[in-house]
Backbone as XML, in Angstrom:
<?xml version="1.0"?>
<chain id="A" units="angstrom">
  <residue number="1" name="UNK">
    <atom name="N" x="0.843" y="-1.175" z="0.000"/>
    <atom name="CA" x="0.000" y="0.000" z="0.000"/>
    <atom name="C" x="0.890" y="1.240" z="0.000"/>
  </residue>
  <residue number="2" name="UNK">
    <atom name="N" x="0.599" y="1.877" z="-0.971"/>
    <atom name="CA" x="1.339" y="3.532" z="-0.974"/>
    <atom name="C" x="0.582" y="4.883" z="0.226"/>
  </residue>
  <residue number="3" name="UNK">
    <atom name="N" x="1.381" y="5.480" z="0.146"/>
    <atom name="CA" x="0.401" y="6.421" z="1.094"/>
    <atom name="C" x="0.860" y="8.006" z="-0.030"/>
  </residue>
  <residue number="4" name="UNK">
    <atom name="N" x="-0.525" y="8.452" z="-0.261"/>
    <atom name="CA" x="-0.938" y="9.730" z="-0.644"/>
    <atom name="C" x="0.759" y="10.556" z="-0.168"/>
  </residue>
  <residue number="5" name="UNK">
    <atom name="N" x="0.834" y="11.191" z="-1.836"/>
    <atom name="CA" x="1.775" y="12.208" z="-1.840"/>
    <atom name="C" x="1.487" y="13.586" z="-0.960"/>
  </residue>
  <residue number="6" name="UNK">
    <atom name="N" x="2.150" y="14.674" z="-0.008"/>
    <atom name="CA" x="1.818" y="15.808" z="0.433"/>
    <atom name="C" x="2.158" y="16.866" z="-0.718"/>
  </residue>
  <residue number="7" name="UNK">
    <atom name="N" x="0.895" y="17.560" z="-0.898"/>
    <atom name="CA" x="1.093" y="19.039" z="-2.157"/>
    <atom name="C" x="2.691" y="19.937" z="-1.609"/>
  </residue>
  <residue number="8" name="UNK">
    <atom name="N" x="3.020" y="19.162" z="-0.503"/>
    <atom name="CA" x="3.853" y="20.345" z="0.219"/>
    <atom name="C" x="5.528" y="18.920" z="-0.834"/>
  </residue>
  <residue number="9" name="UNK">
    <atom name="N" x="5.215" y="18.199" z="-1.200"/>
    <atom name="CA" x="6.337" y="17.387" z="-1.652"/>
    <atom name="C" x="6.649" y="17.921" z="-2.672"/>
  </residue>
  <residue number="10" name="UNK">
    <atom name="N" x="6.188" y="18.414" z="-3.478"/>
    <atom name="CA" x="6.263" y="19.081" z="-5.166"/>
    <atom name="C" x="6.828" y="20.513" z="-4.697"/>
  </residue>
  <residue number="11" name="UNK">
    <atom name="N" x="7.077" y="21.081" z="-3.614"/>
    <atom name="CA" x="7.271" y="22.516" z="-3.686"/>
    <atom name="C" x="8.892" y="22.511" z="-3.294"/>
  </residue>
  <residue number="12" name="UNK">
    <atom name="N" x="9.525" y="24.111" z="-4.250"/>
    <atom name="CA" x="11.088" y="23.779" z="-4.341"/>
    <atom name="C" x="11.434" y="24.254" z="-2.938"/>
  </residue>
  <residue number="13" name="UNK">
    <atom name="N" x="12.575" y="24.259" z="-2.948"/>
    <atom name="CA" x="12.717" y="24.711" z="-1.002"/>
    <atom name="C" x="12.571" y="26.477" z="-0.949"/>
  </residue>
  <residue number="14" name="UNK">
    <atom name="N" x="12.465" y="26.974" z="-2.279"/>
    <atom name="CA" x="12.022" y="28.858" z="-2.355"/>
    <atom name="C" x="10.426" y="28.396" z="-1.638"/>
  </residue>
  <residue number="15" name="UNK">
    <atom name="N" x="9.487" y="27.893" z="-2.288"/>
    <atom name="CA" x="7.987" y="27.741" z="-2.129"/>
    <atom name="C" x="7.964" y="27.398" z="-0.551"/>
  </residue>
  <residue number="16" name="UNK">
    <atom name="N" x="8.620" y="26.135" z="-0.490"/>
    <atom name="CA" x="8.377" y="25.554" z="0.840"/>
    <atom name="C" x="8.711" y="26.448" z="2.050"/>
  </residue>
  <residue number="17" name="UNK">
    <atom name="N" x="9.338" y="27.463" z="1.903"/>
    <atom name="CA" x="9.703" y="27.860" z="3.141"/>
    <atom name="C" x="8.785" y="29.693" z="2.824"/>
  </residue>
  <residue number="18" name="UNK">
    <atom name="N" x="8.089" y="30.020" z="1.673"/>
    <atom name="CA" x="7.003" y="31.130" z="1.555"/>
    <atom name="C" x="6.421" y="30.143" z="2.412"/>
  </residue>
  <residue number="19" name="UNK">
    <atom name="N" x="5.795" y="29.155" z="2.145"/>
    <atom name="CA" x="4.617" y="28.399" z="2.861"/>
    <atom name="C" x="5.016" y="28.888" z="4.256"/>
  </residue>
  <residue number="20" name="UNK">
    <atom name="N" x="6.045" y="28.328" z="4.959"/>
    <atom name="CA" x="6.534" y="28.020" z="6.358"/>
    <atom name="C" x="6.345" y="29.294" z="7.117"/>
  </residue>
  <residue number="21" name="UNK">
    <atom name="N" x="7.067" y="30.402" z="6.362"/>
    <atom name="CA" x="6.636" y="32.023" z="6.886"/>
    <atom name="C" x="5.393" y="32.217" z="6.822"/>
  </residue>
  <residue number="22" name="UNK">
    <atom name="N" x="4.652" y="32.057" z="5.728"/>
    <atom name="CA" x="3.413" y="32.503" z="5.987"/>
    <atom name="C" x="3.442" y="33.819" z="5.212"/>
  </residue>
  <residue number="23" name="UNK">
    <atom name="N" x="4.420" y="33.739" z="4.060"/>
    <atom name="CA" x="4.200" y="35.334" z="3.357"/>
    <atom name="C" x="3.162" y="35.205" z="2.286"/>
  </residue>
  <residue number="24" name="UNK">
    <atom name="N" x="2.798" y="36.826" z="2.657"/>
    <atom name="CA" x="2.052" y="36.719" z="1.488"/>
    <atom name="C" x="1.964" y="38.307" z="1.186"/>
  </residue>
  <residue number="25" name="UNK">
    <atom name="N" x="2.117" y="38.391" z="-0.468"/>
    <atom name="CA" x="2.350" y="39.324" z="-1.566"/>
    <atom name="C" x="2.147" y="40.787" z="-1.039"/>
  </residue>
  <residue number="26" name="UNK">
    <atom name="N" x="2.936" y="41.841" z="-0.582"/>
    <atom name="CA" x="4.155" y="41.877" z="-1.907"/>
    <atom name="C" x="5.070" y="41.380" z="-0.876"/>
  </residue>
  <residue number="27" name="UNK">
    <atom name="N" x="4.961" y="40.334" z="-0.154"/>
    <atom name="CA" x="6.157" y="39.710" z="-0.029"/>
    <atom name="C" x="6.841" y="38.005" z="-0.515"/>
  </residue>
  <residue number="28" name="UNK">
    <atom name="N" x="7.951" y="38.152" z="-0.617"/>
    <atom name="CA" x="8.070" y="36.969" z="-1.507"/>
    <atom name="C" x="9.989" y="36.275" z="-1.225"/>
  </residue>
  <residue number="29" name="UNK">
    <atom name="N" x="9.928" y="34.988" z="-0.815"/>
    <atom name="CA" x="10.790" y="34.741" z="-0.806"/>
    <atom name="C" x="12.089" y="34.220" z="-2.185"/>
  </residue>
  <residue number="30" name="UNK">
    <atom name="N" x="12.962" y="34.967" z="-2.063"/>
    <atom name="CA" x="13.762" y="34.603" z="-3.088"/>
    <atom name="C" x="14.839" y="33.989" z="-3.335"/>
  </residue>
  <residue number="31" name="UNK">
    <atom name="N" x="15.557" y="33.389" z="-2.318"/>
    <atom name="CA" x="16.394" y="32.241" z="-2.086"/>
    <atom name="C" x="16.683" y="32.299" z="-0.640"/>
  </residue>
  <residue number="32" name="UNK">
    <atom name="N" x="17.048" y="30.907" z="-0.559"/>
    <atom name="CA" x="17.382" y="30.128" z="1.130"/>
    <atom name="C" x="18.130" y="29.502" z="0.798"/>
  </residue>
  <residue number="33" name="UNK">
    <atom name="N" x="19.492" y="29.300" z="1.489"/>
    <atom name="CA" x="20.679" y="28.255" z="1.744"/>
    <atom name="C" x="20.352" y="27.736" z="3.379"/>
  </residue>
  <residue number="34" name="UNK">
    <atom name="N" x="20.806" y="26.454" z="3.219"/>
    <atom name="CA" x="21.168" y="25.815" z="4.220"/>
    <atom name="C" x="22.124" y="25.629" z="4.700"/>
  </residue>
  <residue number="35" name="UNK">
    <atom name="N" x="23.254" y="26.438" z="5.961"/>
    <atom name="CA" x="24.271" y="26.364" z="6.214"/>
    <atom name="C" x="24.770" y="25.703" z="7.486"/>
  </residue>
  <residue number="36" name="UNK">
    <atom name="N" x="24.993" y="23.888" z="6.715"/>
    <atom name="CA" x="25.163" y="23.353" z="7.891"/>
    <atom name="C" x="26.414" y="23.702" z="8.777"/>
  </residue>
  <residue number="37" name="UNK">
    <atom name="N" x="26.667" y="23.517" z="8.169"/>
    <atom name="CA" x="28.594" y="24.019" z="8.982"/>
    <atom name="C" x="28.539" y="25.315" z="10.031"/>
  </residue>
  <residue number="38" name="UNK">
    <atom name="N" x="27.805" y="25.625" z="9.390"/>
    <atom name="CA" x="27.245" y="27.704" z="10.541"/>
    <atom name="C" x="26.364" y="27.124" z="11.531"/>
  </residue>
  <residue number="39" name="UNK">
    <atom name="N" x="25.575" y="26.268" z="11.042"/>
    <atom name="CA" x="23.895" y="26.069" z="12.062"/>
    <atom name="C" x="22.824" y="26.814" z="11.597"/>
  </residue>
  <residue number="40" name="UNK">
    <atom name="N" x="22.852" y="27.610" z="10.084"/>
    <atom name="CA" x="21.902" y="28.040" z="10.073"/>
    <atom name="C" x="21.197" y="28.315" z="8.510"/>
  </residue>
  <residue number="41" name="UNK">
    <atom name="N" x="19.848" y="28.741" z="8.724"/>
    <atom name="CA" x="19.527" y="28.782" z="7.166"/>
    <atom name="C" x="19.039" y="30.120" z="7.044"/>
  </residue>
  <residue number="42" name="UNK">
    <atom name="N" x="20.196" y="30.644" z="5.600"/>
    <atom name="CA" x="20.036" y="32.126" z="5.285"/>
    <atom name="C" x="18.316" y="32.419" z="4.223"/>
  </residue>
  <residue number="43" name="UNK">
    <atom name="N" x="17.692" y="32.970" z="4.693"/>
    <atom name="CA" x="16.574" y="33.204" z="3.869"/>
    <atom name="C" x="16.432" y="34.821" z="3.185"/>
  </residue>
  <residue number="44" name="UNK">
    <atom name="N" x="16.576" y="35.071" z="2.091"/>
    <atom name="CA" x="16.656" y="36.279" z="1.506"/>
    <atom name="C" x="14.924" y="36.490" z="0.670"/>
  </residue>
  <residue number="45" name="UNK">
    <atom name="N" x="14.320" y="37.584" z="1.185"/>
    <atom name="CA" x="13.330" y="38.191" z="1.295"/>
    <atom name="C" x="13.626" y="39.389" z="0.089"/>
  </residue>
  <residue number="46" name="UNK">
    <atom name="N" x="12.297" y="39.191" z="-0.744"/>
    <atom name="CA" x="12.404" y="40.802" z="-1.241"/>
    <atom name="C" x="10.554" y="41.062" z="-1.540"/>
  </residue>
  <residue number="47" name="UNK">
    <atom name="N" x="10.323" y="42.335" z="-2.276"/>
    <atom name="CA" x="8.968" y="42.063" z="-2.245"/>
    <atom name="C" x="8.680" y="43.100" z="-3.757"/>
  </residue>
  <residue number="48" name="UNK">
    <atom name="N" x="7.532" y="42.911" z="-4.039"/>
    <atom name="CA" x="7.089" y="42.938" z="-5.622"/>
    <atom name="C" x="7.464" y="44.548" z="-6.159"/>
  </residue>
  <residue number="49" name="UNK">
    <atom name="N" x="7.732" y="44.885" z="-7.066"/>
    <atom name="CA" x="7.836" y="46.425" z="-7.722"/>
    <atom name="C" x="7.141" y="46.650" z="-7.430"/>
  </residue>
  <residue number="50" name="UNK">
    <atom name="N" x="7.160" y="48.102" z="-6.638"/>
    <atom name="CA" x="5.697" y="48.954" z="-6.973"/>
    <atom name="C" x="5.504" y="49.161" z="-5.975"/>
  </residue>
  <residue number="51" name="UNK">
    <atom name="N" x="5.539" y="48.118" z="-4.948"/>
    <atom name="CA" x="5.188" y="47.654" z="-3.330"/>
    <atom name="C" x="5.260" y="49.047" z="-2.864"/>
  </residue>
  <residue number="52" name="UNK">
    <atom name="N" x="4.348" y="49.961" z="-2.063"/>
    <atom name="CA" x="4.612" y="51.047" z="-1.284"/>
    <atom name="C" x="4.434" y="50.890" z="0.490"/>
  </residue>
  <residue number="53" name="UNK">
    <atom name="N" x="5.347" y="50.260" z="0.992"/>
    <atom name="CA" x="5.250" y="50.092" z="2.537"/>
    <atom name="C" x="6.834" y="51.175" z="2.739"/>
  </residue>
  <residue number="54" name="UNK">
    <atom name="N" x="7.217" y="50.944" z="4.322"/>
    <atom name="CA" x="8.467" y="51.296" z="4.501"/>
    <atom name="C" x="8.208" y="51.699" z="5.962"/>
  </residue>
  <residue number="55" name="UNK">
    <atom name="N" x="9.317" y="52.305" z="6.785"/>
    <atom name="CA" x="9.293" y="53.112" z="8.177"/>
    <atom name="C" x="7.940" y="53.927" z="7.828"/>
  </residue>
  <residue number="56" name="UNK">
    <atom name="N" x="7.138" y="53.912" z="8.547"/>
    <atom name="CA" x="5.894" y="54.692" z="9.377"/>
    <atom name="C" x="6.689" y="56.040" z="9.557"/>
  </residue>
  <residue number="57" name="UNK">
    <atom name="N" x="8.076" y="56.066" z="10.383"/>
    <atom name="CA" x="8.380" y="57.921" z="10.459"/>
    <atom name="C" x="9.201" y="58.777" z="9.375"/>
  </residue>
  <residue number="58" name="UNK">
    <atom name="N" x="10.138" y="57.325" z="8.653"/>
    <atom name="CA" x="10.735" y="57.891" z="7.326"/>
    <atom name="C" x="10.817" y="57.748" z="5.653"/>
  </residue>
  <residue number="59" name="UNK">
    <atom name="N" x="9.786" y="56.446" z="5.628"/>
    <atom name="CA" x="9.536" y="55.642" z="4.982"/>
    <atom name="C" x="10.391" y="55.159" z="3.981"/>
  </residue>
  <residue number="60" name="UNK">
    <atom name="N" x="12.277" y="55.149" z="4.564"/>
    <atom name="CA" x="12.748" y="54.338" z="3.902"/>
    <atom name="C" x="12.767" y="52.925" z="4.278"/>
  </residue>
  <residue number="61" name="UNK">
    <atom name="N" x="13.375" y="52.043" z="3.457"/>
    <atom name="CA" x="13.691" y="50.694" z="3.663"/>
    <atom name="C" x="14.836" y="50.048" z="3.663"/>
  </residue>
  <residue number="62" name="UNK">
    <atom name="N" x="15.572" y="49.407" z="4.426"/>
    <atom name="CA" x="17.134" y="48.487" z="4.613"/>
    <atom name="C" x="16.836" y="47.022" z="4.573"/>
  </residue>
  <residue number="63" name="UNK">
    <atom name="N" x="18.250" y="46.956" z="4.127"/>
    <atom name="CA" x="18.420" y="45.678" z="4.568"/>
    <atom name="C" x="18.546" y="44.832" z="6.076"/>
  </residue>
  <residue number="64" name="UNK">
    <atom name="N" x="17.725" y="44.323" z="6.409"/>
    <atom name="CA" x="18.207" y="44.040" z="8.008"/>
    <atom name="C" x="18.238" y="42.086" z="8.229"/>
  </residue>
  <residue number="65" name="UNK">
    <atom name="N" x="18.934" y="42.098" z="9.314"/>
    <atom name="CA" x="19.445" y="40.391" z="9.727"/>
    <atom name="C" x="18.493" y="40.021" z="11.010"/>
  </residue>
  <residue number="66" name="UNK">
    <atom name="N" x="17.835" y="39.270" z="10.845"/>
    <atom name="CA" x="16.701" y="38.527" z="11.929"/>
    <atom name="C" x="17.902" y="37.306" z="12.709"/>
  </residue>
  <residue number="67" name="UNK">
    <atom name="N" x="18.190" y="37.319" z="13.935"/>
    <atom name="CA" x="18.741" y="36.390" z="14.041"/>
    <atom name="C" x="17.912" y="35.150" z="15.277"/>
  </residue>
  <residue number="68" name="UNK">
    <atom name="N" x="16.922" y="34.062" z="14.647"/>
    <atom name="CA" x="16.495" y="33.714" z="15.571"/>
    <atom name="C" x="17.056" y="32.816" z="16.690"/>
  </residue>
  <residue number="69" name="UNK">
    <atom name="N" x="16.625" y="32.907" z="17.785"/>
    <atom name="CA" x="17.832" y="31.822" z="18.739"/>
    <atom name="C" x="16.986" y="30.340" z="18.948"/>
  </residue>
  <residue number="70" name="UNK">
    <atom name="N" x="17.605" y="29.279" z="18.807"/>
    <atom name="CA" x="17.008" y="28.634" z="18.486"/>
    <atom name="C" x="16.332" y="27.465" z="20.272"/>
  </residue>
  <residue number="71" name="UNK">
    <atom name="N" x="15.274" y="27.489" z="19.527"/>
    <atom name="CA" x="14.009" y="26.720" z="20.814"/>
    <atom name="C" x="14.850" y="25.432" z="21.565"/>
  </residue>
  <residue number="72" name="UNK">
    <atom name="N" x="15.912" y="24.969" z="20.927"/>
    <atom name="CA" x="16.449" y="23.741" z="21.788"/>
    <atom name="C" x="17.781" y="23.870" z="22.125"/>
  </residue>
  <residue number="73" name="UNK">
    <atom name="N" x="18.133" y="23.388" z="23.146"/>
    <atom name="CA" x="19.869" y="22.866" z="22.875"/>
    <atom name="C" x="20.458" y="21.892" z="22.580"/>
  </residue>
  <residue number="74" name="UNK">
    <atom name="N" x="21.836" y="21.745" z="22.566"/>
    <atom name="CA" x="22.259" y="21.060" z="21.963"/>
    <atom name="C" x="23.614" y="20.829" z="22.686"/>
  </residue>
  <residue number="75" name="UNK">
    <atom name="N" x="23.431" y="20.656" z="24.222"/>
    <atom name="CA" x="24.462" y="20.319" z="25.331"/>
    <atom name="C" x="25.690" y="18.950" z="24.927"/>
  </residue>
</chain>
């Protein structure tokens, strides 16, 4: 007996990890590495032309680094 493919099996690891965030338009993920040797996975974010968000007091936009700490150890 086979068991039913997940829609989440067909998606490339760009898709799979929009899914995982939970973005949605104009945001959009545009590449992720997995860096085992570091411990970590780089995810690079950008979002659609046109997009008008930014700072609320200056309304520019940067580049910035999320660094999450992670939920377990590893003693």
């Amino acid at each position: 007996m086979t068991s039913p493919k997940s829609p989440l099996s067909a998606l490339t690891d760009v898709q799979l990890m929009q899914v995982a965030l939970g973005l949605a338009p104009p945001w959009k993920v545009v590449e992720c590495r997995l860096d085992l040797a570091g411990g970590q996975v780089d995810v690079h974010l950008d979002f659609e032309r046109g997009a008008e968000f930014g700072c609320p007091v200056c309304g520019h936009t940067q580049e910035l680094t999320w660094r999450h700490s992670p939920s377990t150890s590893q003693d």
